[in-house]
C-alpha positions as CSV (number, residue, x, y, z in Angstrom):
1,X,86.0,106.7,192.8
2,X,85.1,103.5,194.9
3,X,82.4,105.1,196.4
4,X,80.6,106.4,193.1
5,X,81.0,103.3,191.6
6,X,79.7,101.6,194.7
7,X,76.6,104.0,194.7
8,X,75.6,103.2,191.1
9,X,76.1,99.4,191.8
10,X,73.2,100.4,194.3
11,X,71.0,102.6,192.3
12,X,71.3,99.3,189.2
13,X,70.2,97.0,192.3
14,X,67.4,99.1,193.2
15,X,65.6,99.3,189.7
16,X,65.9,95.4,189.2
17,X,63.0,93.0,190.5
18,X,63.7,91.1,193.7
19,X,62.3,88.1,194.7
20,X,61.5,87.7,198.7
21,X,64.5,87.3,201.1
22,X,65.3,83.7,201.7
23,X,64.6,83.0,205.3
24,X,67.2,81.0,205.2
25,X,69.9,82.6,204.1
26,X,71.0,84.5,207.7
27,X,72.8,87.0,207.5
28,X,75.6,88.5,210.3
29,X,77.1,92.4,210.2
30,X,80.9,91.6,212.1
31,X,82.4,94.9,212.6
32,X,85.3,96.3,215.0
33,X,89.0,96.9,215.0
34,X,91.8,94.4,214.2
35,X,91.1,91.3,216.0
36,X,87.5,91.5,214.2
37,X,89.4,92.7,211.2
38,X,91.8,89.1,211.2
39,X,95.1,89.5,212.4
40,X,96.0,85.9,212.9
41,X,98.1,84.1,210.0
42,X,96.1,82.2,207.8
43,X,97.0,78.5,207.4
44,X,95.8,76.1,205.1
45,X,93.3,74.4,207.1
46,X,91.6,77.6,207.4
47,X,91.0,78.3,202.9
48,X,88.9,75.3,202.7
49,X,85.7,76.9,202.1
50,X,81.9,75.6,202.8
51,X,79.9,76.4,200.1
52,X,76.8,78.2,202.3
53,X,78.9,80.4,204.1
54,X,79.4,83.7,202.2
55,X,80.7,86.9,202.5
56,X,79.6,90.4,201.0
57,X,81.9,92.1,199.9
58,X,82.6,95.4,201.2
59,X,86.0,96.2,199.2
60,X,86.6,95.4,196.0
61,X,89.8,92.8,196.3
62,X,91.2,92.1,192.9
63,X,93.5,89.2,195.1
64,X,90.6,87.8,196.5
65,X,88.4,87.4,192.7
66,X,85.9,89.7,195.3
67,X,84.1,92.8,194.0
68,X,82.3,95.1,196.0
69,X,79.0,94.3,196.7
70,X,78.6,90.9,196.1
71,X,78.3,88.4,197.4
72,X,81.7,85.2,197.4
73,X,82.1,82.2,199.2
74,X,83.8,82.9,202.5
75,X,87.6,82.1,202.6
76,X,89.8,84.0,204.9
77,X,90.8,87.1,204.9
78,X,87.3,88.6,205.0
79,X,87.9,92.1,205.6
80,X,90.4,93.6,204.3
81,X,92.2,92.4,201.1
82,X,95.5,91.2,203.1
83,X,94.6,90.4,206.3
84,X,94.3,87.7,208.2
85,X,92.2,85.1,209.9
86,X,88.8,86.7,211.5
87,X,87.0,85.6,214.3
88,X,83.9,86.0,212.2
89,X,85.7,83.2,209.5
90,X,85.0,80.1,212.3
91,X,81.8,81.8,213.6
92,X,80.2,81.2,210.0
93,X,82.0,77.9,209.9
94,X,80.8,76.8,212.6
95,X,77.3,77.9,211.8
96,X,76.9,76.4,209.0
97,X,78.4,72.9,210.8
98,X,75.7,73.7,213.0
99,X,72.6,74.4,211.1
100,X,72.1,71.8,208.1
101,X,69.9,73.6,205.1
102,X,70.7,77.2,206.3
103,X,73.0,79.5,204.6
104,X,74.8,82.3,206.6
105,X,76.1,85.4,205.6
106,X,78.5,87.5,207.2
107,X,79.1,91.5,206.3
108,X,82.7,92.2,207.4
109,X,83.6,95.9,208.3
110,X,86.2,96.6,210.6
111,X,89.6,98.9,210.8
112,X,92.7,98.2,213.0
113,X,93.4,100.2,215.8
114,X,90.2,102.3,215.8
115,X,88.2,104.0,218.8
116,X,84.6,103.1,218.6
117,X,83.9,106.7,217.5
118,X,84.8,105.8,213.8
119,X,81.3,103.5,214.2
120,X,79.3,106.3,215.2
121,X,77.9,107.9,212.5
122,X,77.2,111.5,214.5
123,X,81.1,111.4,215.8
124,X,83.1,109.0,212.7
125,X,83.6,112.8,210.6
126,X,85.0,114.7,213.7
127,X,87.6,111.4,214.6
128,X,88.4,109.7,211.3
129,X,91.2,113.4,210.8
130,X,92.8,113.5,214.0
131,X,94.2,109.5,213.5
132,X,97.0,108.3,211.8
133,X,97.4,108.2,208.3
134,X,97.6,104.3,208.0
135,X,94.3,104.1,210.2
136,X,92.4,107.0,207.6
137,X,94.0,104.8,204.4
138,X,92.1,101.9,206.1
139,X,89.0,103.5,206.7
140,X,89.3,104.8,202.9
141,X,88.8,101.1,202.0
142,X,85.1,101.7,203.4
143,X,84.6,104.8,201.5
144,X,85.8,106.7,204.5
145,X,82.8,106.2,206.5
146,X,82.8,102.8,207.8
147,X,79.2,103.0,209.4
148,X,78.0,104.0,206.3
149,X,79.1,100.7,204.5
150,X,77.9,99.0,206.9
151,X,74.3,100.3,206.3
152,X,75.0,99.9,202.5
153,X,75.4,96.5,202.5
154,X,72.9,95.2,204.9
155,X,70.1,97.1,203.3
156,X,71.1,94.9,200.0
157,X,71.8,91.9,201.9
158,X,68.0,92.3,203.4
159,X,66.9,92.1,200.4
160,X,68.4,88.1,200.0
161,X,68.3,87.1,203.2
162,X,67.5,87.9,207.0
163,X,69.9,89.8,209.4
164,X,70.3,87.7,212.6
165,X,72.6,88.9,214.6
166,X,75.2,92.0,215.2
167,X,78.9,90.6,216.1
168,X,80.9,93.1,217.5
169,X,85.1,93.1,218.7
170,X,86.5,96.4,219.9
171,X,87.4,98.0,223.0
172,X,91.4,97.7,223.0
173,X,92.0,101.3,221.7
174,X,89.1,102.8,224.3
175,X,86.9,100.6,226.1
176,X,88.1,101.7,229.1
177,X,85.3,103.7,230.8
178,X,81.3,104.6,231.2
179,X,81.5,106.5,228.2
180,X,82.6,103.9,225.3
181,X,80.2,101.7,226.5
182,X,76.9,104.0,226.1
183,X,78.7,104.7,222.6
184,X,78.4,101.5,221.7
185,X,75.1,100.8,222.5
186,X,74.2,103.8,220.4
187,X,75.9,102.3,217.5
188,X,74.1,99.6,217.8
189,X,70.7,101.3,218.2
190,X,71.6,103.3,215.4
191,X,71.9,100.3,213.1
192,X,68.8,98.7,214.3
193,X,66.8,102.0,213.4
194,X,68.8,102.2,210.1
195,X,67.6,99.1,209.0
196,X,64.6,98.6,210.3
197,X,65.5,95.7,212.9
198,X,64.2,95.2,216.3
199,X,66.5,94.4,218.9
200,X,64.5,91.0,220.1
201,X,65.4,89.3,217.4
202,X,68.9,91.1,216.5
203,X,71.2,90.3,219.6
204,X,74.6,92.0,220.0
205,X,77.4,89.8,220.5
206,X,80.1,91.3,221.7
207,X,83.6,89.3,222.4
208,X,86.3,89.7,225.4
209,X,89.3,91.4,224.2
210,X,93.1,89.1,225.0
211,X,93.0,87.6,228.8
212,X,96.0,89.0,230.3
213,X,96.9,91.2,227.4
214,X,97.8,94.6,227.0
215,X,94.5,95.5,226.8
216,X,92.9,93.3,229.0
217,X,91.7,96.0,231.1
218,X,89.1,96.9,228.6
219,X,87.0,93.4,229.5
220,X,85.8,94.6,232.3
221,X,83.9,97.6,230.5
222,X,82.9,94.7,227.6
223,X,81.0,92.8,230.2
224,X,79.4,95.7,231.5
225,X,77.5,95.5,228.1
226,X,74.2,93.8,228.9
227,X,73.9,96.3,231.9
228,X,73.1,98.9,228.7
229,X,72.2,96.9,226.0
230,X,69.7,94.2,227.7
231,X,70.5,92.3,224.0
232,X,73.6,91.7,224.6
233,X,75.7,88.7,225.2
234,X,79.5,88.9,226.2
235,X,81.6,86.5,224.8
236,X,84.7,84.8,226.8
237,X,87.8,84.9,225.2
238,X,89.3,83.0,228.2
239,X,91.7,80.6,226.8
240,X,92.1,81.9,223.7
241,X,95.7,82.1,223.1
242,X,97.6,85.3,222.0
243,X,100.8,86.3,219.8
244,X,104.0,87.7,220.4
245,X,102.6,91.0,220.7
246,X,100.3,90.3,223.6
247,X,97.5,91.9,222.0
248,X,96.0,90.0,219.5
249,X,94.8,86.5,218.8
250,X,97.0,84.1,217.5
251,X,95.4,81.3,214.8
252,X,94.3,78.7,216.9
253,X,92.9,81.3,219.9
254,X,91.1,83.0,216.7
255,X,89.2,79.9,215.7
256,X,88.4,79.3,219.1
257,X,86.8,82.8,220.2
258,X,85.5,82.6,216.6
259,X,83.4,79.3,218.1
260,X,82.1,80.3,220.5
261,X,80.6,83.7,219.1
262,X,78.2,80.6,216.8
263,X,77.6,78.7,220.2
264,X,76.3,81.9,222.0
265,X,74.2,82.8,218.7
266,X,72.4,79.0,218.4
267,X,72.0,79.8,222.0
268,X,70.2,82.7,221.3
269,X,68.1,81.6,217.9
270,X,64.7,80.5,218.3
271,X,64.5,77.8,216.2
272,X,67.1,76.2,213.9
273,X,65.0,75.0,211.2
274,X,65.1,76.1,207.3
275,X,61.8,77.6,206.9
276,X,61.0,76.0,203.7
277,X,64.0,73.0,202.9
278,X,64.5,72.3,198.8
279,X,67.2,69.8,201.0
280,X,65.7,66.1,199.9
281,X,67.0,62.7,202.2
282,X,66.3,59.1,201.3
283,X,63.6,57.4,202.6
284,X,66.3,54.7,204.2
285,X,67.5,57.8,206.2
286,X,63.9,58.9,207.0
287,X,63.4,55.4,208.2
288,X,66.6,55.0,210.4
289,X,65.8,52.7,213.3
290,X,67.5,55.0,215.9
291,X,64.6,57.6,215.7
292,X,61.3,57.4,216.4
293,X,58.8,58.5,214.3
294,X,54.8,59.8,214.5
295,X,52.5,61.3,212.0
296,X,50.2,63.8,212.4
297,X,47.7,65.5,210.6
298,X,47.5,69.1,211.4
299,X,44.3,71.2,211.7
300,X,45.2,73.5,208.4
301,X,44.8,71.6,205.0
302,X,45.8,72.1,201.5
303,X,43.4,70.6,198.9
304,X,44.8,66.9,197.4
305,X,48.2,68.3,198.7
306,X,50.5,65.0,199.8
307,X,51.8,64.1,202.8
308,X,54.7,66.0,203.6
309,X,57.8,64.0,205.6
310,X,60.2,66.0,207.7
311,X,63.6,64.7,209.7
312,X,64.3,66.6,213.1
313,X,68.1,67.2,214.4
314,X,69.4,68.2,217.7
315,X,72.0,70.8,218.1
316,X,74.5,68.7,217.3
317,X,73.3,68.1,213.5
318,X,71.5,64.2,214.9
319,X,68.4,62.9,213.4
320,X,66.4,62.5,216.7
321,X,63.1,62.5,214.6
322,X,60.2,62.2,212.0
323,X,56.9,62.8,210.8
324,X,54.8,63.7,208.7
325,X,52.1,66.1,207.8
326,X,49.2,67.0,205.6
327,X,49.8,70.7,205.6
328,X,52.1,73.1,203.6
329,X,51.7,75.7,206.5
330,X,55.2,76.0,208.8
331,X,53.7,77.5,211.5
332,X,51.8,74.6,212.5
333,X,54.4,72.1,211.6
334,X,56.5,74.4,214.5
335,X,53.5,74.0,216.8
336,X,53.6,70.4,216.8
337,X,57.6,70.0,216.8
338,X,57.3,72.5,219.9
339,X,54.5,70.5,221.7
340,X,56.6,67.3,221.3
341,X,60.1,68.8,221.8
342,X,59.4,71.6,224.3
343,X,63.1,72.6,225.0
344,X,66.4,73.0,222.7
345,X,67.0,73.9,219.0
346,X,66.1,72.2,216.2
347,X,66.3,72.0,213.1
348,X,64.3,70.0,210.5
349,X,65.1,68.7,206.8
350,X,61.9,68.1,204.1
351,X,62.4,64.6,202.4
352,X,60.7,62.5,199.7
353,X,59.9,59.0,199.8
């Protein structure tokens, strides 16, 4: 029943009139088994939500106020309807920390305990009968066809926002040879051709599974990864600390590995700045004495537009800059930003006098 109302939830989408994504609204697919999925308890701390970090709904979770399909603010657990803290809950917290006047998105997909065939959408019929009942009740969540939720959703969510990035955290059940790892990488190819992505500006980020865990045999296969997939970028779990069961994160070693997943993606982005800000300062702030400031007057014009004033910050959310310029085009506001700060991430922030 789930699925048929999911598909005419689609088919109402379809014949409605969308504006352009938002190039600032980026947008993550998480998927995996049940360290992705949030097996960590969830404390406190971790419900405080940021208001531009969401999540789309891929289950409808009467608990949670979430419905299928759309689109809530982010509070833990993500996946499932009563799980628990995800690695992809800090990654988006830590993203938004990290990128002022950008608004991130996660799509959250993932089943305990399942082999990496359940992602492959040439293998997932095949598979999904021969596991255990609890594991086909879980994938039933997803319509039976986890992949195929997957693509669901992130051909809606392109039509808001921009698909960044692929996080990925499997491997405990089989990631144990040659042959999971050219699996994965055709999942991941597969998505990229579902959707239309190129994998230059899609990277796969794929996490370390416990350090000294049951499982912790299947790293060595994990950071084989970028041998096959030359966009993808390993994740080290080292020091994240484990449960009782010696298999799965506990809270704190979830936030952790959850943090670092957002430091190797601003690694990887090539520019932190909203492409268009609606985000307005004070012209105090735009004055502060502790950065310098230039104007410049670029070589594209709009007739009797106004000067436009920007504020640039480093990676760690500092005003290091200003200027301004007599242009609305982006492209050659980047080209200056780039000839003045050459190296690093930035982002910038539109303000009125």
């Amino acid at each position: 029943m789930e699925k048929i109302v999911f598909g005419a939830f689609l088919a109402t989408l379809a014949s409605g009139v969308f504006a352009d994504p938002d190039p600032n609204f980026h947008i993550y697919i998480a998927f995996g088994q049940s360290n992705m999925e949030g097996q960590a308890a969830v404390i406190d701390e971790n419900k405080i939500p940021k208001e531009n970090f969401q999540v789309l709904a891929s289950m409808t979770c009467s608990n949670m106020n979430r419905t299928l399909g759309e689109w809530a603010v982010a509070i833990p657990p993500l996946f499932h309807c009563y799980t628990g803290l995800s690695l992809a809950d800090y990654f988006g917290k830590t993203m938004v920390d990290s990128l002022p006047g950008i608004k991130i998105g996660v799509i959250p997909v993932a089943v305990a305990g399942t082999s990496i065939k359940l992602f492959d959408k040439d293998q997932y019929a095949s598979y999904l009968p021969t596991t255990e009942g609890w594991l086909q009740s879980k994938a039933a969540d997803y319509g039976g066809n986890p992949y195929g939720r997957i693509i669901d959703l992130a051909k809606e969510a392109q039509k808001v926002g921009i698909i960044k990035g692929i996080l990925f955290h499997q491997g405990e059940t089989d990631g144990y040879s040659d042959t999971w790892g050219y699996t994965v990488k055709k999942v991941y190819e597969d998505m990229l051709n579902d959707l239309g992505l190129a994998a230059d500006t899609v990277p796969f980020l794929a996490g370390e599974v416990l350090q000294g865990g049951q499982c912790a045999g299947a790293n060595s296969q994990i950071n084989a990864l970028p041998s096959k997939i030359p966009t993808a970028h390993v994740v080290s779990s080292a020091g994240c600390s484990g449960g009782s069961d010696n298999l799965h994160f506990n809270n704190e070693g979830t936030q952790l590995l959850g943090k670092r997943y957002a430091e190797v993606m601003l690694s990887l982005l090539p520019s932190r700045a909203p492409v268009s800000s609606s985000s307005e300062s004070s012209s105090s702030e735009a004055s502060s004495s502790s950065s310098e400031s230039v104007s410049i007057q670029t070589a594209v014009h709009y007739k009797d537009s106004a000067p436009i004033s920007y504020n640039i910050f480093n990676l760690n959310g500092q005003k290091i800059g200003s200027f301004t310029v007599k242009t609305k085009d982006l492209d050659q506001v980047w080209k200056f930003i780039r000839t003045r700060y050459p190296e690093g991430l930035y982002t910038i922030q539109r303000f009125s006098h």
